[in-house]
C-alpha positions as CSV (number, residue, x, y, z in Angstrom):
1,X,-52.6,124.3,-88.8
2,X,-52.0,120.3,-89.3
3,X,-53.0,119.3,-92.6
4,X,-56.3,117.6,-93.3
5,X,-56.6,113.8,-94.7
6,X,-58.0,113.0,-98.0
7,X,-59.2,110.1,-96.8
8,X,-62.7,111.1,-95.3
9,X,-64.1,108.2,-93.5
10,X,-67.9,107.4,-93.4
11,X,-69.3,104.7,-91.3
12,X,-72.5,102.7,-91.9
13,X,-74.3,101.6,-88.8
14,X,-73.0,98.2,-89.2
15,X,-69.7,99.0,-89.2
16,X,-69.6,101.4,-86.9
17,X,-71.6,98.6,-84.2
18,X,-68.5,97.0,-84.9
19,X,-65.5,99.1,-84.3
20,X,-67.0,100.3,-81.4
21,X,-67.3,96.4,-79.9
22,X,-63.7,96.1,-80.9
23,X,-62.5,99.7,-79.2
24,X,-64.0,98.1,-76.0
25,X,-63.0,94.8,-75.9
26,X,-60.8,93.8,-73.0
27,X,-59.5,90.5,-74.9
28,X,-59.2,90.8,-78.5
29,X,-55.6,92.0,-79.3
30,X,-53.5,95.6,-78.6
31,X,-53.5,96.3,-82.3
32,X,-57.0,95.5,-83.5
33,X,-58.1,98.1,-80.5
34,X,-55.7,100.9,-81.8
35,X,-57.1,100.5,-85.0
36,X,-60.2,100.1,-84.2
37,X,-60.0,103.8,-82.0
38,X,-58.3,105.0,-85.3
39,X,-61.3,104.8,-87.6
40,X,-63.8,105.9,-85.0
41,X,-61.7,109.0,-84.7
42,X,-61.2,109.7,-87.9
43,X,-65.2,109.3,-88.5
44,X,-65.9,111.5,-85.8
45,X,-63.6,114.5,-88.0
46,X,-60.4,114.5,-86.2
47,X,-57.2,115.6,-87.7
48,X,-54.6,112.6,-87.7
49,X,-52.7,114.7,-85.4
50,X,-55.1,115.0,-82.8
51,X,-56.0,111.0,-83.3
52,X,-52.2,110.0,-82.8
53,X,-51.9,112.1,-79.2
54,X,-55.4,110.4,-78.3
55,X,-54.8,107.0,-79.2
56,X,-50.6,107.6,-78.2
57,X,-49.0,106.5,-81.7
58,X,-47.3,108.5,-84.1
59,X,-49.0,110.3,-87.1
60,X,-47.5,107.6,-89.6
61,X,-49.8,104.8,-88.1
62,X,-52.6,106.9,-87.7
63,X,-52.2,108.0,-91.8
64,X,-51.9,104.0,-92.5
65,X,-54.7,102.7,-91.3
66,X,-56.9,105.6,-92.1
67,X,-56.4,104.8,-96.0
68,X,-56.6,101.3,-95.5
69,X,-59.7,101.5,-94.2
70,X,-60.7,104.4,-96.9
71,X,-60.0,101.7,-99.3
72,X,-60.9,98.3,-98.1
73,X,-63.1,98.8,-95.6
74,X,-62.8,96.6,-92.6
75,X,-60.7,93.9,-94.0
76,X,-57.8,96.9,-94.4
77,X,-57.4,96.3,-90.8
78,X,-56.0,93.0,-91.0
79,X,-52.5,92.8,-91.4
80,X,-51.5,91.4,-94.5
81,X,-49.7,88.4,-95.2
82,X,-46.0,88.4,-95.2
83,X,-43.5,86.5,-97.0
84,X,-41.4,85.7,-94.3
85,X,-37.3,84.9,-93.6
86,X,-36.6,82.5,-96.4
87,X,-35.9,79.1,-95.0
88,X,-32.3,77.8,-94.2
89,X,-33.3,74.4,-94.1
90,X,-34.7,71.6,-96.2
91,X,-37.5,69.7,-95.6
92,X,-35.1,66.7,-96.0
93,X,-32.8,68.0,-93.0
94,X,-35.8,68.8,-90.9
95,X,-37.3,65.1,-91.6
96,X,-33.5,63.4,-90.9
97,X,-33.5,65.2,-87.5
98,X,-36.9,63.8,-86.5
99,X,-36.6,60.5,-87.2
100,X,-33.2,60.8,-85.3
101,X,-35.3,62.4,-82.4
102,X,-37.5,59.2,-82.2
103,X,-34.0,56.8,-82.1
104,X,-32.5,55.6,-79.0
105,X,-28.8,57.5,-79.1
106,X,-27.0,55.0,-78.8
107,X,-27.7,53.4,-82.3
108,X,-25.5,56.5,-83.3
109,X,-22.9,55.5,-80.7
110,X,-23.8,58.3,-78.4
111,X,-23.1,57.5,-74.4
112,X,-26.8,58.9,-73.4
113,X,-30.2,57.1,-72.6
114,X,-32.0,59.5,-74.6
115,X,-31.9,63.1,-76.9
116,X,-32.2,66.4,-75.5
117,X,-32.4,69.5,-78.7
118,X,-28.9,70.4,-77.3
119,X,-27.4,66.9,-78.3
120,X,-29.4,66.8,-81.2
121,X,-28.7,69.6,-82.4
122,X,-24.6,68.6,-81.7
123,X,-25.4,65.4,-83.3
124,X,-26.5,66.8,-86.8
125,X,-23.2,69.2,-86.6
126,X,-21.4,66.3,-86.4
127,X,-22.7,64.2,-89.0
128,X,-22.1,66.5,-91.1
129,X,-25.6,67.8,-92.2
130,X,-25.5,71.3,-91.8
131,X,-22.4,73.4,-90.5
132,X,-24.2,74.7,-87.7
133,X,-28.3,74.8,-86.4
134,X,-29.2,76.2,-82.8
135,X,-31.2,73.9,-80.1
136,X,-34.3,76.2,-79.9
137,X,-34.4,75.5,-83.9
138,X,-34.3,71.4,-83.3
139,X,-36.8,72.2,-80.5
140,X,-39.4,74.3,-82.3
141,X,-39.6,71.6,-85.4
142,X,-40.0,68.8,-82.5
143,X,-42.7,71.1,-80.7
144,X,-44.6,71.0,-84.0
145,X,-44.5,67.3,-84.9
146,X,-45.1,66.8,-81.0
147,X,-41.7,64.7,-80.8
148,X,-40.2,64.9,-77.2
149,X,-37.3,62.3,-77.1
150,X,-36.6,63.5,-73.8
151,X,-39.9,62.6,-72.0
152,X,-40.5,59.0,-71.1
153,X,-42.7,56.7,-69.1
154,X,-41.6,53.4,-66.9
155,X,-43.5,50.3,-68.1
156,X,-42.9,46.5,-67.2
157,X,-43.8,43.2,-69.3
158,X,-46.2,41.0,-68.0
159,X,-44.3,38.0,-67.0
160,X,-46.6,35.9,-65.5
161,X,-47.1,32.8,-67.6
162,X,-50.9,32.6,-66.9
163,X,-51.2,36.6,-67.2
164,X,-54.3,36.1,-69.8
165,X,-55.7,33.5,-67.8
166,X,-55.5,35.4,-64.3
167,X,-56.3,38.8,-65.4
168,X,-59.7,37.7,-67.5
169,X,-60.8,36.7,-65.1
170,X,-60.9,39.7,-62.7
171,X,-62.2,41.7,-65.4
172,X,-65.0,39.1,-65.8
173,X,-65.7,39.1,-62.5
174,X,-66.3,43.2,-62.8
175,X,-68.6,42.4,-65.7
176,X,-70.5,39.4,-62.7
177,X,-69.4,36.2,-64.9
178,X,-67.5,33.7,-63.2
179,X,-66.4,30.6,-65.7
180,X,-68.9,31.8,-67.9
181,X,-72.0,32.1,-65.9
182,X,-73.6,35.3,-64.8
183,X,-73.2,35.7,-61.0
184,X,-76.3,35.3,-59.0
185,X,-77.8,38.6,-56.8
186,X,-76.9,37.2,-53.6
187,X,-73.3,37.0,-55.0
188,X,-70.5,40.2,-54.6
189,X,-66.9,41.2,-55.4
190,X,-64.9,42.8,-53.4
191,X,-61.4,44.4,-54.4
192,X,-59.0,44.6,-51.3
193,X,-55.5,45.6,-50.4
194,X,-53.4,47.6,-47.9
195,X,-51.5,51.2,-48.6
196,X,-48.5,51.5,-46.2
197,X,-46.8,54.1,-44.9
198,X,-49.0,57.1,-44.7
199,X,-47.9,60.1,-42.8
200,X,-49.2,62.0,-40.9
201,X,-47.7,65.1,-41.1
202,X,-48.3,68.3,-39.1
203,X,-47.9,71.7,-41.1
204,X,-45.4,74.1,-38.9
205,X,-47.8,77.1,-40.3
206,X,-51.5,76.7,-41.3
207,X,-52.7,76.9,-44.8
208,X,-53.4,80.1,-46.3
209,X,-57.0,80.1,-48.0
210,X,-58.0,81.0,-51.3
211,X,-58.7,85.0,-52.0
212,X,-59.0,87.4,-54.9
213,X,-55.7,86.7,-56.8
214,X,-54.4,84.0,-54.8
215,X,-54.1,80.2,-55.1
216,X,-54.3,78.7,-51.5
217,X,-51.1,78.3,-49.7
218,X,-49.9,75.1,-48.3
219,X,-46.6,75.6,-45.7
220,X,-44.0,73.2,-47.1
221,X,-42.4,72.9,-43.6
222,X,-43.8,69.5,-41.4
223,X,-43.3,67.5,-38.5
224,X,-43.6,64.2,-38.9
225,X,-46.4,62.5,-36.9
226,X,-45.8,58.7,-37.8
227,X,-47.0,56.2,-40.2
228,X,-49.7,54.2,-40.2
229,X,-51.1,51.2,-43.0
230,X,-54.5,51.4,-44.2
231,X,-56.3,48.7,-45.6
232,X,-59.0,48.9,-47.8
233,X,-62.0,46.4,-49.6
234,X,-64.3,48.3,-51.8
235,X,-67.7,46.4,-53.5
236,X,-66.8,47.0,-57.2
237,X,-70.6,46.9,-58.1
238,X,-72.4,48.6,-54.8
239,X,-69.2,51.6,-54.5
240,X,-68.9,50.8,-50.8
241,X,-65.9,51.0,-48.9
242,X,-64.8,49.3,-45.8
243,X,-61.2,50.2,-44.1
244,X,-59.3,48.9,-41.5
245,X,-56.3,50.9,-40.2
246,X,-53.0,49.1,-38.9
247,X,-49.7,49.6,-37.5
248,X,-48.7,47.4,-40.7
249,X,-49.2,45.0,-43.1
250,X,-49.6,41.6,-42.5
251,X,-51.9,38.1,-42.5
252,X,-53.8,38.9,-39.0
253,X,-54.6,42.6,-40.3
254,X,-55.9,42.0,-43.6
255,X,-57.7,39.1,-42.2
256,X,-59.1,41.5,-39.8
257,X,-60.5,43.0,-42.7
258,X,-62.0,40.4,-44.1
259,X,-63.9,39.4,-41.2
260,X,-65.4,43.0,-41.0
261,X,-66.9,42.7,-44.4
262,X,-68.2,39.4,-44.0
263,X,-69.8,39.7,-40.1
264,X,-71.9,42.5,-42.2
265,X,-75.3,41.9,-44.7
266,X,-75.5,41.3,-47.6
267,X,-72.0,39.9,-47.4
268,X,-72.9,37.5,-44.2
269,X,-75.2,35.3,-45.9
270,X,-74.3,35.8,-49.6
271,X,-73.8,32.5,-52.1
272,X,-70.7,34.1,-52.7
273,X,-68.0,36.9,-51.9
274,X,-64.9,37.0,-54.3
275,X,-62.4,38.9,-53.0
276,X,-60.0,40.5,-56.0
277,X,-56.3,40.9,-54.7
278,X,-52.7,41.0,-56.0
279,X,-49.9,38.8,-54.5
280,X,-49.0,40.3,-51.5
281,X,-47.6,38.6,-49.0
282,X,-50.3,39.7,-46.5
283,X,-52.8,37.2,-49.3
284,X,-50.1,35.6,-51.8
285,X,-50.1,31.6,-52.7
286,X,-52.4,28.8,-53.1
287,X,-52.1,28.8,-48.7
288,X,-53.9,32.3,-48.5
289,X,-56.5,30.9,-50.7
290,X,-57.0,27.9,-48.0
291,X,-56.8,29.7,-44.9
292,X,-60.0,32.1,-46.8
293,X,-61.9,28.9,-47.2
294,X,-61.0,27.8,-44.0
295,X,-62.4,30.4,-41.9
296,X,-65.0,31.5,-44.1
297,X,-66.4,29.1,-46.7
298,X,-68.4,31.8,-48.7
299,X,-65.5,33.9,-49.4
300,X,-62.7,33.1,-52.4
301,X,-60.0,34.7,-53.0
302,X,-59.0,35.3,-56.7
303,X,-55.5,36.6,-57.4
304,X,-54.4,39.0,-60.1
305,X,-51.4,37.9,-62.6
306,X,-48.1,39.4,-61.1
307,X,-47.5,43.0,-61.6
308,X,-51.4,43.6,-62.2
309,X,-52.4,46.0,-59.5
310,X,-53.2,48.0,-62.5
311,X,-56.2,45.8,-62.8
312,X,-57.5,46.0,-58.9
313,X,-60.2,48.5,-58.6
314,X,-59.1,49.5,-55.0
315,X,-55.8,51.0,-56.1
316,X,-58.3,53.4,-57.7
317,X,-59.4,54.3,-54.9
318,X,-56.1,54.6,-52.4
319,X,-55.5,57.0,-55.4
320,X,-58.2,59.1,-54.6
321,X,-57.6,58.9,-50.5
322,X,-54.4,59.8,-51.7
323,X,-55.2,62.8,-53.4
324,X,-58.4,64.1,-51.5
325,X,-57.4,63.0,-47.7
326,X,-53.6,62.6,-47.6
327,X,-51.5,64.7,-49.8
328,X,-52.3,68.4,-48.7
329,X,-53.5,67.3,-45.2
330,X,-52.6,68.7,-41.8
331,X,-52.7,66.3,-39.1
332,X,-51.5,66.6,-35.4
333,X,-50.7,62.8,-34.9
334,X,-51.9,58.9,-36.3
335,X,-54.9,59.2,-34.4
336,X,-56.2,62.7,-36.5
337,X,-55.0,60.8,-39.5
338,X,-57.0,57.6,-38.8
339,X,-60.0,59.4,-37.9
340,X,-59.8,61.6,-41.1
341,X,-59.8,57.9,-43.0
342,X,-62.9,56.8,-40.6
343,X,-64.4,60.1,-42.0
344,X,-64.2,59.6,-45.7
345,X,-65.3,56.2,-45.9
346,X,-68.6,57.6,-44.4
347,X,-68.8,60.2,-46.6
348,X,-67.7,58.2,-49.9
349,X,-70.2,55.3,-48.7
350,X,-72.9,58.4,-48.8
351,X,-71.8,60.0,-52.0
352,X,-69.5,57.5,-54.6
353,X,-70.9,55.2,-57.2
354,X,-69.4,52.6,-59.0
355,X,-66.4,53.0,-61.6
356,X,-67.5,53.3,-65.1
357,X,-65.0,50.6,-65.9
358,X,-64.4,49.7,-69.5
359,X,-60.9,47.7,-69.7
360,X,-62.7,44.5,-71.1
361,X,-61.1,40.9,-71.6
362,X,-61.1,41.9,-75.6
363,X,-58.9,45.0,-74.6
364,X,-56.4,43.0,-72.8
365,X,-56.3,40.7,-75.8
366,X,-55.5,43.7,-77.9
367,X,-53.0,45.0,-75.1
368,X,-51.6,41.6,-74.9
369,X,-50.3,41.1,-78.7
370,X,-49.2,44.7,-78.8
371,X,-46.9,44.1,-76.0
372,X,-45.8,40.6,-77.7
373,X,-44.8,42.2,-80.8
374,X,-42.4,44.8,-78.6
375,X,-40.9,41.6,-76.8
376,X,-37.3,40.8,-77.8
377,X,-36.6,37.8,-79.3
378,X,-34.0,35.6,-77.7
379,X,-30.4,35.5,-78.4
């Protein structure tokens, strides 16, 4: 006959409540449940034996936990804390090889553009500071400091010499002031601009919906349909969007566009229409600005700083065309595609409100003498 325990377990209601919780949970971890079952077992009478063929471990664990829980109660089930593999490493070594992560290699005369935990790891070897550390070591203490030499993101320097100048006032103009004064109601702005070359691309295989267990399915496989330009102005403060769709870019379409905002109210008879572009050369130079004024003398163009397009609300929104209408879209040819576009403007024009735009004039200030201070001095 197997050999009783000496450990007789006794549960109070509370405890018991909360073993049983634990015996049934379908998220908390393998080994809280096992010893969870283990106690309830052993409260119910059962030998060890019979506990270790029920809950499928040997009698060893089942004797463990038993008389931890005979002895501490519920904290006995928690595993205790361990000393651990002594470390190899100093701090100091660990603290050299970060600071060597966050240096551009070749300060250290090494031919790469940047550190992956392999060369790293090669590099300390080499300089001599331990005799020999593995990459997933240089990679776990970069993982915890949240170091990744190998990750980067393009960036370019404003270089337009009137970049502060230009780009306040855009962002004024999204706050209505213009040289200082609040724009009147029967004055708008309107952010404009033209996205080339979207296809229209026909899946060889239609998509394969969503079900129990299964992302949707998009067939990589297309056929190319053409491309087409799309130009867009969108009223920064009344979220409306008007498109015009083009074989490509150029002075006669975007002025097309302008025309179709301004033969419409309130825009018509408005003080004043600003329109917000970059320097294209559909709308680029002091001549664009004339030929607005020209054809329509209640419209003025305002031109972002070079390399600014950051700054033009409607790039938000090619994003989101982008995104919602283009990327994962099945079209048979440029007419589906255009009428899809035709589609979403009346269905954002229903729906969208304005961006909760916060990049003020006193953030670009900020932005501004951050970048100065990263800006080489010359030779």
């Amino acid at each position: 006959m197997p050999r009783s325990s000496p450990f007789i377990v006794v549960l109070s209601d509370g405890d018991r409540a909360v073993l049983e919780q634990r015996a049934s949970s379908g998220v908390a971890a393998h080994r809280d449940v096992v010893r969870a079952r283990i106690v309830l077992l052993a409260a119910d009478g059962l030998a060890n034996v019979e506990i270790a063929r029920r809950v499928r471990v040997c009698v060893d664990v089942v004797s463990k936990w038993r008389k931890r829980f005979f002895e501490e109660g519920r904290a006995g089930l928690s595993d205790r804390k361990r000393s651990g593999r002594l470390r190899r490493f100093s701090g100091e070594i660990v603290a050299h090889v970060k600071a060597m992560a966050c240096e551009p290699p070749e300060r250290r005369e090494v031919p790469l553009v940047r550190w992956s935990s392999h060369e790293l790891a090669a590099q300390v070897v080499t300089e001599g500071l331990v005799e020999a550390i593995s990459s997933s070591t240089i990679r776990r203490w970069l993982h915890a400091a949240a170091i990744k030499p190998w990750r980067y993101r393009s960036w370019i320097f404003p270089r337009d010499p009137l970049f502060s100048e230009k780009a306040a006032q855009v962002l004024d103009l999204y706050e209505r002031l213009f040289d200082g004064r609040p724009l009147e109601e029967d004055e708008y702005v309107i952010s404009a601009d033209e996205k080339s070359q979207l296809q229209a691309l026909s899946r060889r295989h239609r998509d394969l919906e969503t079900a129990p267990g299964r992302l949707r399915r998009v067939e990589f496989e297309y056929r190319r349909g053409g491309t087409l330009c799309y130009l867009g102005a969108y009223d920064v403060h009344r979220a409306m969007l008007f498109g015009e769709v083009a074989d490509k870019t150029g002075i006669a379409p975007f002025m097309a566009l302008v025309h179709k905002v301004m033969s419409q109210e309130p825009y018509k008879s408005a003080r004043r229409v600003f329109f917000v572009v970059d320097n294209g050369s559909s709308h680029n130079g002091q001549r664009s600005i004339d030929r607005m004024e020209a054809a329509l003398p209640n419209a003025r163009l305002i031109h972002l700083p070079i390399h600014a397009s950051w700054l033009n609300q409607i790039e938000v929104v090619f994003s989101i065309i982008q995104r919602k209408v283009v990327r994962l879209g099945d079209f048979s040819d440029l007419v589906a595609l255009a009428e899809r576009l035709e589609a979403f403007e009346k269905h954002d024009n229903a729906t969208a409100t304005p961006f909760d735009w916060r990049f003020s004039t006193k953030d670009l200030t900020a932005l501004l003498e951050r970048l100065e201070s990263h800006v080489p001095l010359a030779a």
